[in-house]
PyMOL CGO cylinders between C-alpha atoms (Angstrom):
from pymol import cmd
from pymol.cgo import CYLINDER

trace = [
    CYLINDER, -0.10, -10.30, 2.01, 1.44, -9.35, 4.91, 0.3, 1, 1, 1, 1, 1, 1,
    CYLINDER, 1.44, -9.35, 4.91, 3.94, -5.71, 5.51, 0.3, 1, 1, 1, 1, 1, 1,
    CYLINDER, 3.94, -5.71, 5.51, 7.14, -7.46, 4.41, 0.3, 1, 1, 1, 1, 1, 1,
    CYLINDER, 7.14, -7.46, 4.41, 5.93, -8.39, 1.14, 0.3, 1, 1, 1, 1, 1, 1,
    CYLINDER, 5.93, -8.39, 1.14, 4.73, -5.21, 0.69, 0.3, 1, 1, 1, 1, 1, 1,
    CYLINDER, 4.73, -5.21, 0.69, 7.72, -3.48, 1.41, 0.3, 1, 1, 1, 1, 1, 1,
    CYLINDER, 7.72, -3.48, 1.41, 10.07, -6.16, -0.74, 0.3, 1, 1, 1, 1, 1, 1,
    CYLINDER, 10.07, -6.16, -0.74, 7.81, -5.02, -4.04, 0.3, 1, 1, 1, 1, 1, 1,
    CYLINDER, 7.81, -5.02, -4.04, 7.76, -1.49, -2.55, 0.3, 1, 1, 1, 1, 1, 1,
    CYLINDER, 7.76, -1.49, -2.55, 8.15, -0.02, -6.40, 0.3, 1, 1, 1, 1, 1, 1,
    CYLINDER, 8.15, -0.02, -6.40, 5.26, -2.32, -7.86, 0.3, 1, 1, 1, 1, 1, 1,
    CYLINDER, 5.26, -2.32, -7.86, 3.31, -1.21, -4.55, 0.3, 1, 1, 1, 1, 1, 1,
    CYLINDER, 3.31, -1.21, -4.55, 3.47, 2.44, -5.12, 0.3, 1, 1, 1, 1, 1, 1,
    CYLINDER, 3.47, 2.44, -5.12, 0.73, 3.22, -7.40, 0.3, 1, 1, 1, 1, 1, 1,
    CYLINDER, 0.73, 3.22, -7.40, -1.56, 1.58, -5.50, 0.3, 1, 1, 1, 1, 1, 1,
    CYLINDER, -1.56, 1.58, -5.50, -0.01, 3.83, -2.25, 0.3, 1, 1, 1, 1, 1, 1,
    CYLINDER, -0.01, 3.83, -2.25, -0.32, 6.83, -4.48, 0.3, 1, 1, 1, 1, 1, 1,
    CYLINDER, -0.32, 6.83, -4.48, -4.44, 5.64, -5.22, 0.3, 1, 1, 1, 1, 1, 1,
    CYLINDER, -4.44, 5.64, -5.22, -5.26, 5.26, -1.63, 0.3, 1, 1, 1, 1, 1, 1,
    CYLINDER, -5.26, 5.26, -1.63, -3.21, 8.20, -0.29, 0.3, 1, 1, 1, 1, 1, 1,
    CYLINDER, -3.21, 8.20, -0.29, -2.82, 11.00, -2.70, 0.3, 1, 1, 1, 1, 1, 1,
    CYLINDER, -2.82, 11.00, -2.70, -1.65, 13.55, -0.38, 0.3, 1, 1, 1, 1, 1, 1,
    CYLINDER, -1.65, 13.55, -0.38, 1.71, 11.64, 0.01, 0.3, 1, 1, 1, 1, 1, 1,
    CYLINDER, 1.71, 11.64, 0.01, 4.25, 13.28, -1.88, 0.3, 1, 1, 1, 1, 1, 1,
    CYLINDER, 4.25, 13.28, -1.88, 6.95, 11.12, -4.58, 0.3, 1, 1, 1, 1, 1, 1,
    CYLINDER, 6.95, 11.12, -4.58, 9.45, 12.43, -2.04, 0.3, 1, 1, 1, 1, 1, 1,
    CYLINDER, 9.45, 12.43, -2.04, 7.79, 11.22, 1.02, 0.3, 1, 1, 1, 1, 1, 1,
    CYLINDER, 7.79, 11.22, 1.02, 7.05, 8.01, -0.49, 0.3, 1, 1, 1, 1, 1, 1,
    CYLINDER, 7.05, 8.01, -0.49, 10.74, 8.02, -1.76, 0.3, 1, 1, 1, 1, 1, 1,
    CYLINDER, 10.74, 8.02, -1.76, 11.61, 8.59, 2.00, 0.3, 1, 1, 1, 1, 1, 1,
    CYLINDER, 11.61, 8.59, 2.00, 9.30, 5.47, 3.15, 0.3, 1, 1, 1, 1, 1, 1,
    CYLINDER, 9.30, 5.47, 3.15, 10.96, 3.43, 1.25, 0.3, 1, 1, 1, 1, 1, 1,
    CYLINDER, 10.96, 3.43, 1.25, 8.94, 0.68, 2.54, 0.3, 1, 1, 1, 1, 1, 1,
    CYLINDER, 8.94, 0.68, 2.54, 9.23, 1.07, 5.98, 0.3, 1, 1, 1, 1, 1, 1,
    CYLINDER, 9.23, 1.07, 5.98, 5.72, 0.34, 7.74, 0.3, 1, 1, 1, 1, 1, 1,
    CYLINDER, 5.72, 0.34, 7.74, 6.32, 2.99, 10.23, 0.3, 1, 1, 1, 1, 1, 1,
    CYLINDER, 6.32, 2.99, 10.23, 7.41, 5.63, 8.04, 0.3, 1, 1, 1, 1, 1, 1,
    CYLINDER, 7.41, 5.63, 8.04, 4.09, 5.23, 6.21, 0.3, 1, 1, 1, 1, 1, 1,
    CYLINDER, 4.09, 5.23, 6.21, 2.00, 5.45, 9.20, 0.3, 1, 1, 1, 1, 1, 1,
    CYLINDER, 2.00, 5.45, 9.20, 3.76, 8.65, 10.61, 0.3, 1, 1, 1, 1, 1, 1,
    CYLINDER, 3.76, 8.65, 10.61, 3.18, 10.08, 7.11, 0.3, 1, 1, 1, 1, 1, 1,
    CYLINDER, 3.18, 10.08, 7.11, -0.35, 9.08, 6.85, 0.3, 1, 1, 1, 1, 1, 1,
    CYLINDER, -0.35, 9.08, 6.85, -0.94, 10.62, 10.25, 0.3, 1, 1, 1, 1, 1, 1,
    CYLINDER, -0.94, 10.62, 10.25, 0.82, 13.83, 9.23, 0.3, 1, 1, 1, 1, 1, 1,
    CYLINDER, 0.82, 13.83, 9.23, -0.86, 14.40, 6.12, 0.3, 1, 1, 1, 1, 1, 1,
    CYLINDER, -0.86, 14.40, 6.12, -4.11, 13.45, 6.73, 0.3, 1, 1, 1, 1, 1, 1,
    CYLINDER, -4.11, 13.45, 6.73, -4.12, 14.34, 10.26, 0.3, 1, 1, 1, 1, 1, 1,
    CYLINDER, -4.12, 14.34, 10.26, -5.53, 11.18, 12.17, 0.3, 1, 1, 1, 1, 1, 1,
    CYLINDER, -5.53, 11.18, 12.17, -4.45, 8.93, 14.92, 0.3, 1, 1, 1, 1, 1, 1,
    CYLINDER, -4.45, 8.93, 14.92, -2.07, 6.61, 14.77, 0.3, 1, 1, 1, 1, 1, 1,
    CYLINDER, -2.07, 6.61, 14.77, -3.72, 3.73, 15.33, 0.3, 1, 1, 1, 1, 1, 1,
    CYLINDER, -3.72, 3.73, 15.33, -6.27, 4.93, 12.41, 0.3, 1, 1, 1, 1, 1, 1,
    CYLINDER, -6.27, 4.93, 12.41, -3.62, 4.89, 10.34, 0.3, 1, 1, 1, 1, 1, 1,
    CYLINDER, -3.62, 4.89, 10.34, -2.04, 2.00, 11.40, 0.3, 1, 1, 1, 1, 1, 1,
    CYLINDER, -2.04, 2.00, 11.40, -5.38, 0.32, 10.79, 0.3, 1, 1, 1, 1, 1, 1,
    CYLINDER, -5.38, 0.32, 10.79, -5.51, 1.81, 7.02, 0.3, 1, 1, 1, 1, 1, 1,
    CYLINDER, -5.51, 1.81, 7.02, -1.97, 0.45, 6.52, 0.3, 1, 1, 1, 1, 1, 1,
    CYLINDER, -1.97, 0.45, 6.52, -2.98, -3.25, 7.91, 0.3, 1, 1, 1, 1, 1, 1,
    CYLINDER, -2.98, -3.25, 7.91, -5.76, -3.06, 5.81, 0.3, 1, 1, 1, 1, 1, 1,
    CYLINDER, -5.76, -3.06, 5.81, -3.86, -2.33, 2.88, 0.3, 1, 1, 1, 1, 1, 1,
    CYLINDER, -3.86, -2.33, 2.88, -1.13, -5.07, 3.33, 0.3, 1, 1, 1, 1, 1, 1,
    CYLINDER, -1.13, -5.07, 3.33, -3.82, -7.31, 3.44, 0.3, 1, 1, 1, 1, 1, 1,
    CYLINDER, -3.82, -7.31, 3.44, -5.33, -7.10, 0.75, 0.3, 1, 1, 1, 1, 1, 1,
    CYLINDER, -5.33, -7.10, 0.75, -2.23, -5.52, -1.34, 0.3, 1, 1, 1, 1, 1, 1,
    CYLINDER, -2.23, -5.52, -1.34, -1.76, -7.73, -4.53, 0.3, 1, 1, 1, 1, 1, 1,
    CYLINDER, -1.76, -7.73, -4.53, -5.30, -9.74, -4.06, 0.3, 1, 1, 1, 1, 1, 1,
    CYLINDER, -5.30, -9.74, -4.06, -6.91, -7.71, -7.07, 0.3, 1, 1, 1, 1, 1, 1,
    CYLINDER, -6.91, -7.71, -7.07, -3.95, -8.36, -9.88, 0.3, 1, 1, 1, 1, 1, 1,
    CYLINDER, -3.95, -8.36, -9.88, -4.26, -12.33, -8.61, 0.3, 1, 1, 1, 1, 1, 1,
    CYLINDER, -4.26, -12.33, -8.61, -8.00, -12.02, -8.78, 0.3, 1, 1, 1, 1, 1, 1,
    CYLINDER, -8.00, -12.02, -8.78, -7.99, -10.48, -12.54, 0.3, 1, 1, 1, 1, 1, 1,
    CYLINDER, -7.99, -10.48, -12.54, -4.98, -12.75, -13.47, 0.3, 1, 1, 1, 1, 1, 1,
    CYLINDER, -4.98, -12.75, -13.47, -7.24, -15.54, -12.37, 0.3, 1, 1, 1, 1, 1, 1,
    CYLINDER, -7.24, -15.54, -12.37, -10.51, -14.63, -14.31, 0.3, 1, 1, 1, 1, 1, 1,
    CYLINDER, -10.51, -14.63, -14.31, -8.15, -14.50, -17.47, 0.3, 1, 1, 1, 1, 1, 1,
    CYLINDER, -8.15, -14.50, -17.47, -7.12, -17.86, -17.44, 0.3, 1, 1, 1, 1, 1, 1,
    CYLINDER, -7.12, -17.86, -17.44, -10.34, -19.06, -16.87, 0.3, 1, 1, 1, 1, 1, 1,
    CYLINDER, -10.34, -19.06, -16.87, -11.40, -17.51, -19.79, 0.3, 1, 1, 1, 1, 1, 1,
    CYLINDER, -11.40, -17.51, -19.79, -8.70, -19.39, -21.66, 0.3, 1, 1, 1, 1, 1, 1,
    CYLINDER, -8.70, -19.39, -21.66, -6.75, -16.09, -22.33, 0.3, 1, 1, 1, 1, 1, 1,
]
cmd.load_cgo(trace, "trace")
């Protein structure tokens, strides 16, 4: 999944934001609002790493954003669920 569809299902994204990066408040997550680079800057301020570590953690997470519901949605059809 790439950034943009992240940031279109920004509210169905945010639990999974709050799993990987706890130390982001609701208000700076509120403040994101989607935006890639808002995230990173946040990332970098809270956890206090380099940007392009954190740009790598975001990139990481837009990839593979969404590929675990699809995967369990899968395995339950196959089971005839």
């Amino acid at each position: 999944m790439n950034w943009d569809q992240v940031e279109g299902k920004w509210k169905q994204a945010l639990g999974k934001i709050k799993e990987k990066w706890g130390k982001l408040t609701d208000d700076d997550l509120q403040v994101i609002g989607g935006k890639r680079d808002q995230l990173v800057g946040k990332i970098q301020e809270r956890y206090g790493i380099a940007k392009d570590e954190a740009e790598r953690q975001v990139d990481d997470f837009s990839r593979t954003y969404g590929t675990e519901e699809t995967t369990t949605r899968d395995k339950i059809r196959a089971a005839g669920h």
